[in-house]
C-alpha positions as CSV (number, residue, x, y, z in Angstrom):
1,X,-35.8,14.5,-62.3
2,X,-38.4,12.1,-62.7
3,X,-35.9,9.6,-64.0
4,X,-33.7,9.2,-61.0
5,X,-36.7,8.9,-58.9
6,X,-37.7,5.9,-61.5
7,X,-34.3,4.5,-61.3
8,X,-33.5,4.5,-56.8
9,X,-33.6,1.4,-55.8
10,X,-34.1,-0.1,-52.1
11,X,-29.9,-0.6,-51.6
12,X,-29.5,3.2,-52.8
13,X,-32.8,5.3,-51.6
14,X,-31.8,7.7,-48.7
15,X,-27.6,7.8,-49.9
16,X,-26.8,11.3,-50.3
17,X,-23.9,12.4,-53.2
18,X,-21.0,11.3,-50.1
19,X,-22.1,7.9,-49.5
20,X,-23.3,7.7,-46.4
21,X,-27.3,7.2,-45.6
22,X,-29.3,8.4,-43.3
23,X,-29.7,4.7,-41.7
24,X,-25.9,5.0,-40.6
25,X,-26.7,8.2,-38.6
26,X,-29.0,7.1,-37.1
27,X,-27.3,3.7,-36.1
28,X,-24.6,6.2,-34.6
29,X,-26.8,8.4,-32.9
30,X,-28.4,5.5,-31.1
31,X,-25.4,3.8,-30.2
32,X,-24.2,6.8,-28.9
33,X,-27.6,7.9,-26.7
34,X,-27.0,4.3,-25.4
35,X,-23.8,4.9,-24.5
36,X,-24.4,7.8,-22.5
37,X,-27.4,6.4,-20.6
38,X,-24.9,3.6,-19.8
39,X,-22.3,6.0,-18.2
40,X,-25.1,8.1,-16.7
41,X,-25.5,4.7,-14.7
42,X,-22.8,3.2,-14.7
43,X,-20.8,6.2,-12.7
44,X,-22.9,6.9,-9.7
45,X,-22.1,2.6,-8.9
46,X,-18.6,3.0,-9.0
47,X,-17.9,6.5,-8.1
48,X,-20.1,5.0,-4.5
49,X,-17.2,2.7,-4.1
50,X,-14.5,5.0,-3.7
51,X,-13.1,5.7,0.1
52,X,-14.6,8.2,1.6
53,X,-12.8,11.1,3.3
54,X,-12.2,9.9,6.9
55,X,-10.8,7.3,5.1
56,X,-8.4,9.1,2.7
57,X,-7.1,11.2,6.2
58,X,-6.0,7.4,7.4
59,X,-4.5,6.3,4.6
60,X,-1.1,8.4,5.6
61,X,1.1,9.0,8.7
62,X,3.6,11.3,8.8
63,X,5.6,10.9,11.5
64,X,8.3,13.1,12.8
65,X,11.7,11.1,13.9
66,X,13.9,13.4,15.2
67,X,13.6,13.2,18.8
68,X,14.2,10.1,18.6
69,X,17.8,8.9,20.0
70,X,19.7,5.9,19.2
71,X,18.8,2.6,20.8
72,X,15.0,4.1,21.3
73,X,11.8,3.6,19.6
74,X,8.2,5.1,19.7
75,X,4.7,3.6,18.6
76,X,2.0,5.5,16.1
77,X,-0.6,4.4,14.4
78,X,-1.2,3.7,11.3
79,X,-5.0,3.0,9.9
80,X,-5.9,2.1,13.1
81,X,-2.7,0.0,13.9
82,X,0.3,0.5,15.7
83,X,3.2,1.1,13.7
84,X,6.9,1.1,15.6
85,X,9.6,3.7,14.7
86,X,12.8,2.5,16.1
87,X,16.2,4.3,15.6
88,X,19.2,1.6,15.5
89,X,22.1,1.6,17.8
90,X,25.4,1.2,15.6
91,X,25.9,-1.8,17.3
92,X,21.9,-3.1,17.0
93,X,22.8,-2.6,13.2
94,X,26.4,-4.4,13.6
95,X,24.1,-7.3,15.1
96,X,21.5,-7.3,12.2
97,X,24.4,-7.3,9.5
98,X,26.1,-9.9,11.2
99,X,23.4,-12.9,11.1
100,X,23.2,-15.1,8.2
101,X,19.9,-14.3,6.1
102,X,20.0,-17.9,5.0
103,X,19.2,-18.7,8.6
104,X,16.6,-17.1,8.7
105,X,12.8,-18.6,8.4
106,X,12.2,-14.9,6.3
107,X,15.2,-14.6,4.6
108,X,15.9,-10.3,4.1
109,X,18.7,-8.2,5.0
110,X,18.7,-4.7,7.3
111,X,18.9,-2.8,3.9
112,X,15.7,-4.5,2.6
113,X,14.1,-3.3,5.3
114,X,15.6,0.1,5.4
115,X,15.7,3.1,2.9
116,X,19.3,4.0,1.3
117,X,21.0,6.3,4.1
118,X,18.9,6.0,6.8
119,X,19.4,2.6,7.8
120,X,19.7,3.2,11.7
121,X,15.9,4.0,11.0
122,X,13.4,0.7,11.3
123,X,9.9,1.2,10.5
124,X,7.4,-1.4,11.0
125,X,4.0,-2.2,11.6
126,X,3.5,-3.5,15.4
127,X,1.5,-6.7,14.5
128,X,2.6,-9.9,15.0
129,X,2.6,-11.9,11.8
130,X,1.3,-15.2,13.7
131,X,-2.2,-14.0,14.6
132,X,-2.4,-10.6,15.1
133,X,-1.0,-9.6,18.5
134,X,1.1,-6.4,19.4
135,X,4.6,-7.3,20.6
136,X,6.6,-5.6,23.2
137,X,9.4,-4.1,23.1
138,X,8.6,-0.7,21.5
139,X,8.7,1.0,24.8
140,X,11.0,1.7,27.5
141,X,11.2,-1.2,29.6
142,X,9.4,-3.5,27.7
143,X,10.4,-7.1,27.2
144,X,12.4,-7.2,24.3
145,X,12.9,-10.9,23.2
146,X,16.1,-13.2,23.4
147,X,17.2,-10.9,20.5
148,X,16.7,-7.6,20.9
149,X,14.0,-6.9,19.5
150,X,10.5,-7.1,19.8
151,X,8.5,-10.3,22.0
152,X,4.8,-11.0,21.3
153,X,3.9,-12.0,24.3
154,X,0.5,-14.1,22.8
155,X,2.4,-16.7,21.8
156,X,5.6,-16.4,21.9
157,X,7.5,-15.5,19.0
158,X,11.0,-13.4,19.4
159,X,11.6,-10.8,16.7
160,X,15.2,-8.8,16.2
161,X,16.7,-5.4,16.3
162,X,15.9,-5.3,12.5
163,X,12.2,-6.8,13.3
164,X,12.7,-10.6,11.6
165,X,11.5,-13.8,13.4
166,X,14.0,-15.5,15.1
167,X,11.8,-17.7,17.4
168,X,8.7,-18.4,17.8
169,X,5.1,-19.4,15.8
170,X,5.3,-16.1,13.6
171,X,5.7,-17.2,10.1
172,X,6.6,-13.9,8.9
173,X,9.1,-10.8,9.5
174,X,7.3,-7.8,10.8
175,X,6.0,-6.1,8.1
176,X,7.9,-2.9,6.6
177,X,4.6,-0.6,4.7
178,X,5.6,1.9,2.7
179,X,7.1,4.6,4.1
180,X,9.4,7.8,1.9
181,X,11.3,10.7,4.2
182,X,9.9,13.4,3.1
183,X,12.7,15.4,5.1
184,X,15.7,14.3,7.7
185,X,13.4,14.1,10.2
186,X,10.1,13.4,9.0
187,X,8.9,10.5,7.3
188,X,5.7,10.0,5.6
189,X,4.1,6.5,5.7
190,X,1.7,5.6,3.4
């Protein structure tokens, strides 16, 4: 017994019959305390950044489309902005179909801006895509533009049935969000 005490040397003292020394556990066990204490501090910083609950309640809409006839449309909202629900005439959707996208200033077809078998269904968000304004044209008698459509009356710009610029400052099309029918006659935005 005496001898293997005589023979340890600095590299070997503390190694037990496996091969690993008490230095590594310790190593681990430190790293590891360290990592805790940095989650421990770490998660109350994020988790603060979340939404908060009134805020998750706004992030969806659901909207229900069924008394809705052909040719008419109806405004919502939709985290804290209008959003327009129109139902397309067949000859509103003739119309869309029959302009050329290329001469459009944003190019994008009535299906790209529809969902596969509803496509007498827009939905849109009622803000102008200049700077901001709410267009016309979602209610009954409102001024609906030299196409059809929707007409901001800020500044001008002419949208149609299928909510693209036509005319106008707006750079953009109205913008489609995303939007899934959870039924016929229900849709779920958001």
């Amino acid at each position: 017994m005496a001898d293997t005490a005589a023979t340890a040397t600095p590299e070997t003292a503390g190694v037990t019959d496996d091969g690993i020394r008490r230095r590594d556990f310790l190593d681990i066990a430190a790293v590891s305390a360290a990592g805790i204490g940095g989650l421990a501090v770490v998660y109350p910083l994020v988790s603060q950044m979340a939404p908060s609950k009134d805020v998750l309640a706004a992030s969806s809409t659901e909207v229900d489309v069924s008394a809705i006839q052909p040719g008419q449309a109806i405004k919502a909202v939709f985290r804290k902005q209008p959003l327009f629900v129109r139902r397309l005439t067949p000859a509103e959707i003739s119309a869309a179909e029959a302009v050329a996208t290329s001469s459009l200033r944003d190019p994008q077809t009535l299906e790209e801006r529809t969902k596969e078998g509803h496509k007498d269904m827009l939905i849109t968000m009622g803000v102008c895509t200049h700077l901001g304004c709410v267009p016309l044209g979602a209610a009954e008698g409102e001024v609906k533009g030299e196409f059809g459509g929707y007409f901001c009356p800020c500044h001008g710009s002419h949208y149609d049935t299928a909510g693209r610029i036509r005319k106008g400052p707006a750079p953009k099309n109205l913008e489609v969000p995303e939007y899934e029918f959870t039924s016929d006659t229900v849709i779920q935005v958001g």
